[in-house]
Structures are given as structure tokens and as C-alpha cells.
C-alpha positions in Angstrom: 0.0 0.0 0.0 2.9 2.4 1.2 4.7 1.8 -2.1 1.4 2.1 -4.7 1.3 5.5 -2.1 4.9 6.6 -3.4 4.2 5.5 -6.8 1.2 7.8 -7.1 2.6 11.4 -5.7 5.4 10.3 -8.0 3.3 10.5 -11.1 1.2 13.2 -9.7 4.6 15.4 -9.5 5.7 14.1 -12.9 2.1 15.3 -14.6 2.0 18.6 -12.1 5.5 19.6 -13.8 4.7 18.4 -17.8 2.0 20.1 -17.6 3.6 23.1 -15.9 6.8 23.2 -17.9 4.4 23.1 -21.6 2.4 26.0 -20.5 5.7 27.9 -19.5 7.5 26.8 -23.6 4.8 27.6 -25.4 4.7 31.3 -23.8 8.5 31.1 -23.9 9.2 29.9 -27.4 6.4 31.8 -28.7 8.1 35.2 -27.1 11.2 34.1 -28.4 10.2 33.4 -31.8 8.2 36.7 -31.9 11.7 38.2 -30.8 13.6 36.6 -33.2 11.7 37.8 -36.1 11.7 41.2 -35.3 15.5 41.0 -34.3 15.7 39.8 -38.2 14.0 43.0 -39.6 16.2 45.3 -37.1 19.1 44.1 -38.4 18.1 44.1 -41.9 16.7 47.7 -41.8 19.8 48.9 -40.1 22.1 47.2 -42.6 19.8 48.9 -45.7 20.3 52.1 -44.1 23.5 52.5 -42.9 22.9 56.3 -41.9 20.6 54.8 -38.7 23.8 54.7 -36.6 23.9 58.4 -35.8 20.1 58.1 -33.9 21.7 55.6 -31.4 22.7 57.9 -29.0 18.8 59.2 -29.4 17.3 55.8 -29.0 19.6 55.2 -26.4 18.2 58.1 -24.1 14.3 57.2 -25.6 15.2 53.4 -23.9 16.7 55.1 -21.3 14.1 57.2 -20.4 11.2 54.5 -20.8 12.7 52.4 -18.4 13.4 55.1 -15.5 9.6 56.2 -16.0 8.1 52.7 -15.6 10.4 49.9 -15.8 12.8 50.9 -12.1 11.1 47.7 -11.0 12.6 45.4 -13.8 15.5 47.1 -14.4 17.8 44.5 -12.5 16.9 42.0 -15.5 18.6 38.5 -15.5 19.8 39.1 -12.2 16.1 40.2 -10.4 15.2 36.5 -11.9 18.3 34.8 -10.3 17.8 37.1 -7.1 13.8 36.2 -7.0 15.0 32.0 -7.1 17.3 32.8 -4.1 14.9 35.0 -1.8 11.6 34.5 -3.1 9.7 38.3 -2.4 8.0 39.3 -4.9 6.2 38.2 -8.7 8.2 39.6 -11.5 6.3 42.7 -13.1 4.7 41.4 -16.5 6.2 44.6 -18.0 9.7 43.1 -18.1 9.1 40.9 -21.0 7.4 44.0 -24.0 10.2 46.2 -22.2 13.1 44.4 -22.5 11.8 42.8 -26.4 11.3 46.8 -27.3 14.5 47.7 -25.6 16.5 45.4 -27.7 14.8 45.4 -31.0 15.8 49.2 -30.4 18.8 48.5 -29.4 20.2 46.0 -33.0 17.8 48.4 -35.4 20.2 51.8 -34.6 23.3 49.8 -33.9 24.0 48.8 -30.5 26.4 45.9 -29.8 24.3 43.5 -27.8 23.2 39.8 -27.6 19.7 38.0 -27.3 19.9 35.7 -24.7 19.6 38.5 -22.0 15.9 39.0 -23.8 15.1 36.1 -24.1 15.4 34.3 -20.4 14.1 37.8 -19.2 10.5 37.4 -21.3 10.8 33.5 -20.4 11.1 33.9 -16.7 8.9 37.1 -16.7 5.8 34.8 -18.6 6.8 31.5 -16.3 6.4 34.0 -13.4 3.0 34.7 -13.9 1.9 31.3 -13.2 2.7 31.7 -9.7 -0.2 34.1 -8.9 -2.7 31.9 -11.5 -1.8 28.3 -10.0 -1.1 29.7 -6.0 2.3 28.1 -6.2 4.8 28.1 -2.9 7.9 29.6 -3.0 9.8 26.1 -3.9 8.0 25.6 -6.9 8.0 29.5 -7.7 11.4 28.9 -7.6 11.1 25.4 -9.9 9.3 27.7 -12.4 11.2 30.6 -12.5 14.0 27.9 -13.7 11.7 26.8 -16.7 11.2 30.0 -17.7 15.0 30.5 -17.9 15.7 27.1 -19.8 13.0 27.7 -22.2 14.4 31.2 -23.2 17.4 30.2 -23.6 16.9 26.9 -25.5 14.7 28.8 -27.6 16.9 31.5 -28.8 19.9 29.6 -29.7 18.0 26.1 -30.6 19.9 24.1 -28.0 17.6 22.5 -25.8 20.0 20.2 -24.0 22.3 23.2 -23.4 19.1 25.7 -22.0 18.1 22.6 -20.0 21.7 23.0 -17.8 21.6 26.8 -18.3 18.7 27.2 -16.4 20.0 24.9 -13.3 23.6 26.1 -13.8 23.8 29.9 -13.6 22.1 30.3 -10.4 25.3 29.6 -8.3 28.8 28.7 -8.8 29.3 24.6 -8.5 25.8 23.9 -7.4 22.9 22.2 -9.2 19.3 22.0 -8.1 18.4 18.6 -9.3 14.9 18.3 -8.3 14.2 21.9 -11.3 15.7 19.1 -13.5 12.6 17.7 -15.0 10.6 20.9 -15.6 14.0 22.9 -16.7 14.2 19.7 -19.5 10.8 19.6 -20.7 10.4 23.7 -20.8 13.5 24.1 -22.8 12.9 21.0 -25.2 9.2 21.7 -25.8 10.1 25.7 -26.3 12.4 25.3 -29.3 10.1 22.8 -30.6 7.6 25.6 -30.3 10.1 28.0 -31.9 10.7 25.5 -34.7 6.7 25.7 -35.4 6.3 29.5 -35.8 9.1 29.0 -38.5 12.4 29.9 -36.8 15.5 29.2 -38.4 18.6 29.3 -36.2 22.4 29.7 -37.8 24.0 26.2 -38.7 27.2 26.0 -38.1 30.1 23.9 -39.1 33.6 22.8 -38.0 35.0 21.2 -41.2 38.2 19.3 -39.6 38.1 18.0 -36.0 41.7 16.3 -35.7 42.1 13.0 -33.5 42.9 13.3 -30.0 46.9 13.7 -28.9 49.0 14.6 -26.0 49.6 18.4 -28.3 45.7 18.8 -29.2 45.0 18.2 -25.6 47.2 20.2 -24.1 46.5 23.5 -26.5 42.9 23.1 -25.6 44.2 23.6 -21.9 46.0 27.2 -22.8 43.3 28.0 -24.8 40.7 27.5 -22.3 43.5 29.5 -20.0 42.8 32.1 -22.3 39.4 31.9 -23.4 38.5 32.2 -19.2 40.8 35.1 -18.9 38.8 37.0 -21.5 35.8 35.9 -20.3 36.8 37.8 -16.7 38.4 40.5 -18.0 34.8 41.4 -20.6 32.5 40.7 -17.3 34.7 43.2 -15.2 35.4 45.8 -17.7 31.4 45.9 -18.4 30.4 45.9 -14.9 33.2 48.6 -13.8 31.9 51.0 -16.8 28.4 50.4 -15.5 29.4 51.5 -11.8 31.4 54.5 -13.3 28.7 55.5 -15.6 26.3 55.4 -12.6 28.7 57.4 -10.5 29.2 59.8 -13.4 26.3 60.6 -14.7 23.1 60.9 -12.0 20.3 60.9 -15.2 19.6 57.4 -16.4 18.7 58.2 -19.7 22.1 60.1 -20.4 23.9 57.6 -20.0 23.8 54.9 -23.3 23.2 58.5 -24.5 27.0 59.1 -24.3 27.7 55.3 -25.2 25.4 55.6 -28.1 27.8 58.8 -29.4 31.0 56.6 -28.1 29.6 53.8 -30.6 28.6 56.0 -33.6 31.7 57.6 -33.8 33.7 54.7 -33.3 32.2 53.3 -36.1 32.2 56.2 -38.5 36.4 56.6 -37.0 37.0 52.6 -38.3 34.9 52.6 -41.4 33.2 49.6 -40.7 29.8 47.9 -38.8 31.5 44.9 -38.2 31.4 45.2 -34.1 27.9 46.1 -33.9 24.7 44.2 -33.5 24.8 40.5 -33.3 27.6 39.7 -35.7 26.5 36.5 -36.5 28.1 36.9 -40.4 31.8 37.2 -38.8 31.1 34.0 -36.3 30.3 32.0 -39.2 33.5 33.5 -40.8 36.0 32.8 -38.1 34.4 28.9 -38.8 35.6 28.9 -42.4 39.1 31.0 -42.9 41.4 33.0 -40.9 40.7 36.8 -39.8 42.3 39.5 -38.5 43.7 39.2 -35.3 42.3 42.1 -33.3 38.5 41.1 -34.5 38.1 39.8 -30.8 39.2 43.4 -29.3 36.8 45.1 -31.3 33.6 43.3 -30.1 34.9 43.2 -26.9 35.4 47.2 -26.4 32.1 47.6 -28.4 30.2 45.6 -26.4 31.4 46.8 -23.1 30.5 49.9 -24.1 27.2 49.3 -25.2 26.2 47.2 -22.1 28.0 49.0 -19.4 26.3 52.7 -20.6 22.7 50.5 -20.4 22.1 49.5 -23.7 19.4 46.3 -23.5 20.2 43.5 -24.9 22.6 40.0 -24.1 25.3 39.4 -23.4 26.4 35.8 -24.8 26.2 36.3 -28.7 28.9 38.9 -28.7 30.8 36.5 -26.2 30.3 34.3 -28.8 31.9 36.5 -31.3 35.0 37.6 -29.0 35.3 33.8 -28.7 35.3 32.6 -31.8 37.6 35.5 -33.3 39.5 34.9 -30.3 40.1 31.2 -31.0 40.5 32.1 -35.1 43.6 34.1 -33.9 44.8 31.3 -31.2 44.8 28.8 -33.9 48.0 29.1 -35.7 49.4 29.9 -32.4 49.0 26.9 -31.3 49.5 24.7 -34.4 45.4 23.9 -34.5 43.0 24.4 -37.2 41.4 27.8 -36.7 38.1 26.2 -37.5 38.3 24.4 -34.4 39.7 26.7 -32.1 36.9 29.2 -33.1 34.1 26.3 -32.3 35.9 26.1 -28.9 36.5 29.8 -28.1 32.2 29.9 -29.3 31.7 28.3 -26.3 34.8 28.7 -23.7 34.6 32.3 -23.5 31.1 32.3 -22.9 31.6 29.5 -20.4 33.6 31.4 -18.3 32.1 34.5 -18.6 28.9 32.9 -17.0 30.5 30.2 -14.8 28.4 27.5 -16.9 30.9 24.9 -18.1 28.3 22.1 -18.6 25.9 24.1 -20.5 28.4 25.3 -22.8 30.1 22.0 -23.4 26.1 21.0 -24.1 25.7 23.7 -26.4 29.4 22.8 -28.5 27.8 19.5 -29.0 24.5 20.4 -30.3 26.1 23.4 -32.3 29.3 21.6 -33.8 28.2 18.1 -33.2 29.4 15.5 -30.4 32.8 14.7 -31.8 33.7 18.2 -31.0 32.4 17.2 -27.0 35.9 16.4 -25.0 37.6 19.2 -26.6 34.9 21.6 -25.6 34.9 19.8 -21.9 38.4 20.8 -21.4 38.3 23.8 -22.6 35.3 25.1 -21.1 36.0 23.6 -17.6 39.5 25.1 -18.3 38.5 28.6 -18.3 35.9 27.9 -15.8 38.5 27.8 -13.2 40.2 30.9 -14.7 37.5 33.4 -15.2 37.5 33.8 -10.6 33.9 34.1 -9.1 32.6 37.2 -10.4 30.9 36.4 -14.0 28.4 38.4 -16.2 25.1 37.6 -13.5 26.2 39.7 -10.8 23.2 37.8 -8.6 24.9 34.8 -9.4 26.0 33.3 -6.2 29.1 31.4 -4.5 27.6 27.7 -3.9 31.3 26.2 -3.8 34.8 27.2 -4.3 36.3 26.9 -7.7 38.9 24.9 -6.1 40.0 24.0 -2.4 43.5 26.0 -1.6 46.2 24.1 -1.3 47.1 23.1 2.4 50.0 24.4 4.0 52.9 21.3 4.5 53.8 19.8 7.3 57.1 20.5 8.8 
């Protein structure tokens, strides 16, 4: 009787979460899709009319001002989500998801170099929140929710379910998973890019044509490049966050603020000649998959991007880590006597990886992006600079759940 007991809560969870996690995809891939798309005609409108560039500093203020007149309450973003898991207080405002989708289509369409994924796990946790009040869920399963919401916006952005799955369970603290958000975090982020796959998404494809046979060398270069790659990663997460405190210290009036990193952006651009640091870049990661590129391709996305994000420009964070990664790992490859097109797969990933303190999810994501042969290279690398990148990452909210490693013990004498 006891175990027939067992066996039905056990189901009754397993249907309370399906059920759960659906309702929270379909919102989430259906946001994301919706996103997508218009992040398509911004970028297409913008490269049609090249001249859109000098109104940044103008939509920068417009966002600016929009979100100091009634978004103060979502302003905190990814890390509000990762603070509300945590300490449980209060729902998340509804108004965070058509803000932060405005704020970034805003952002790509005059020229702005920011990501998606910040967007994206914003509207997905924003939506998944609002169960909480409809079904009267405790602050556990508000919690398990939250999560869902995270893993199906990611998943859905980027088409990597597996790698949103561990996203979701992975960036809330350093080396700690919550196991029992498993199951929901799965099943949201599966069923949302299946969702996004319906409404007609189409993510990038990318390719790594010559993945060489494991060897002591190819090892050990994945090991200094992931030193590398989670170097960068820490150095683009404190440079961003120590502009955004200046900024803040600087200059009182929100709105002012990408103001001046709207002008710093324009200029910069009209100064090099060329658009290729703004925006997504998606055309140059596919490049640094193919053929060589210039070597400093990885300092120009990185000082754009820090600009952008730490004057308040909305938008992600991880597609332009992407880029500096990639670029990064194009220029590492002769270096190091690999093929570029595989130290740009791994940089794709590392950089990101320890940027956000998510090794398994980006190892994940190398796998469903490159294909699994690519897998123990990306472990290494990933976990690599992982270690590397310290304890402070992009998600300031992020917390501490165990040391990076234990410090060696003092000897005996």
C-alpha cells in the first residue's frame, strides 16, 4: 500500500511539472520566436540604411528614459530572476518581458552591440512567473518555475535545448545544481524550441569542417586556450560591470547615460569605417568557422560591447561572447598549431563558459552546435577557463555555492 502510495505522488509530480513546464514553452518559445523575427527586420533595416547609426545615441536616451519612467522595477533583469530563485519576495512585473523585447529590437535596429539571450530568459522567466499568482504556487515551486522560464528562453533562442536545460540549473550559483528543477527545466526548454521551430524559426547552422584525433599536443593546446578563453571571459565581465558602476557614479540621469555610449559607438564606427562590431555579428562567427581573420577582430567586439552594455544599452550578453570567442580562438589557432576552424568552435563556447560560470551548459551547447565529436575538446576547454574566469561572471546575482577549487594546504614541517 505504502509503495502504490509513493508511486502515485510520484506521477502526480511528474504530470504537475509536464504540464507546468508546456504551458511555460509555449509562452517562452512563442516570445522568443516573436523576438527573433523582429530582431531579423532590425538588423536588416539597419544594414539597408546604414545612416541609422547616428540616432543611437537618441534611442539610447528614448530606452533610457522608458525604463526610469516605468520599468525601475525590472531594471535588475537576469539578475532580479536569479535574485527572486534565491529569496523568493515578490512576482516579476509582466512589464519586463514588452520592455526588454522593445529595448533590444531598439537597441540591433540603430546599432548597438548587444546579444539575445539577455531577452530572451528575461521574457521566459517574466511569462513563467505569472503562473505563480494563476496556480497559488509556494515559494519552492516558484522557484522550480522561474527555472523553466529560464531554460526555455534560452533553449529557444539559440536552438539548443539540452544546453538551455543546464543553463537554467547552472547559472544560479557557482558549482551547485538543483536537481529536483531538472525535470521541468528539460521539458520547458525541449518543448520551447520545438515551439520555436513551429512559428518557422530558423537558427544559424554552423560547421567545424576538420576535427583532428585526440593527442598529447591537441590536448594540451585546448588547456591554454581554455587559460585564455577564461581570462577573457573575466576580464569582458569586469570591464562591463566597472563601466556600468562608473557611468552610474558619473552621470546621475539614467537616460544620459547609453546617450553618451550611443555617441561613443557611432563615432567609433564612423572613426573605423566599418559595422563589423555592432549588433549580433553573426556573419563574422560564421566566418571565423571557415578562414582566418584579422587578429584584433576579438578586441573590437569586446570594447564595443562593453561599451554598449555597461552605458545601459538592452540586450545580451552571450552572442557577442560568442563572437569575441570565436575571433578569439581564429587568432589562437596558428598559435597553437590547430586548425582555426576548431579553435573558433571552442573559443564559441569557452569564452562564454567562463564569462557565465556555466561549463556544462556550454560544453552541451558545442555539441548540439558543432556536433558530439567536438564534445571532449569543448569539456576541457570550457572547464578550463571555468577555473580561470575567478567568481565574479556576467550575472552579478549569481552566487558562491562552492569554491572553484579548495586552496592548497600548508605542508607539514
Amino acid at each position: 500500500m505504502h509503495r502504490l502510495s509513493a508511486l502515485t505522488d510520484l506521477l502526480q509530480h511528474l504530470l504537475k511539472w509536464l504540464l507546468l513546464a508546456f504551458v511555460v514553452a509555449v509562452l517562452a518559445g512563442t516570445a522568443s520566436a516573436g523576438f527573433l523575427f523582429a530582431l531579423e527586420w532590425a538588423t536588416a533595416t539597419r544594414l539597408a540604411h546604414a545612416w541609422l547609426i547616428w540616432l543611437l545615441p537618441v534611442a539610447g536616451f528614448a530606452v533610457g528614459w522608458l525604463y526610469l519612467r516605468y520599468g525601475s522595477s525590472v531594471e535588475g533583469g537576469a539578475n532580479l530572476l536569479i535574485d527572486e530563485i534565491h529569496d523568493p519576495k515578490k512576482i516579476i512585473p509582466l512589464r519586463m518581458a514588452p520592455l526588454v523585447l522593445g529595448g533590444t529590437v531598439i537597441s540591433h535596429l540603430f546599432g548597438a552591440s548587444v546579444g539575445r539571450e539577455g531577452t530572451a530568459v528575461q521574457m521566459g522567466g517574466a511569462l513563467a512567473d505569472q503562473l505563480t499568482r494563476m496556480f497559488r504556487l509556494n515559494n519552492e515551486d516558484r522557484r522550480i518555475i522561474l527555472m523553466a522560464g529560464i531554460s526555455a528562453g534560452f533553449a529557444s533562442v539559440f536552438g539548443t535545448p539540452l544546453a538551455g536545460a543546464i543553463f537554467g540549473l547552472e547559472v544560479l550559483a557557482i558549482g551547485r545544481l538543483r536537481y529536483e528543477a531538472m525535470l521541468p527545466c528539460l521539458a520547458a526548454a525541449v518543448i520551447a524550441d520545438q515551439v520555436g521551430l513551429l512559428w518557422g524559426v530558423q537558427h544559424t547552422h554552423y560547421a567545424v569542417p576538420l576535427i583532428p584525433a585526440l593527442s598529447a599536443w591537441t590536448l594540451s593546446a585546448m588547456v591554454v586556450a581554455g587559460v585564455l578563453f577564461g581570462v577573457t571571459g573575466k576580464l569582458f565581465a569586469q570591464a562591463t560591470h566597472g563601466l556600468s558602476a562608473l557611468m552610474k557614479r558619473k552621470i546621475a540621469y539614467a537616460p544620459l547615460r547609453p546617450l553618451a555610449g550611443g555617441l561613443a559607438v557611432a563615432l567609433a564606427v564612423w572613426l573605423l569605417g566599418t559595422d563589423k562590431y555592432i549588433g549580433l555579428g553573426i556573419p563574422t562567427i560564421v566566418d571565423a568557422l571557415k578562414e582566418p581573420l584579422p587578429a584584433y577582430d576579438f578586441l573590437g567586439k569586446m570594447a564595443f560591447t562593453i561599451v554598449s552594455l555597461g552605458t545601459g544599452f538592452k540586450g545580451g550578453e552571450v552572442t557577442p561572447l560568442f563572437f569575441i570567442g570565436a575571433t578569439l580562438g581564429n587568432a589562437l589557432g596558428p598559435l597553437l598549431h590547430q586548425p582555426v576552424t576548431l579553435l573558433a568552435a571552442i573559443g564559441f563556447v569557452a569564452v562564454f563558459a567562463g564569462a557565465a560560470n556555466t561549463p556544462i551548459a556550454s560544453t552541451l551547447m558545442a555539441m548540439e552546435l558543432f556536433g558530439a565529436d567536438i564534445g571532449v575538446y569543448a569539456a576541457i576547454a570550457c572547464v578550463v577557463a571555468y577555473l580561470f574566469s575567478g567568481h565574479a561572471g556576467i550575472y552579478r546575482a549569481q552566487r558562491g555555492g562552492h569554491a572553484k577549487r579548495h586552496p592548497a594546504k600548508d605542508l607539514e614541517p
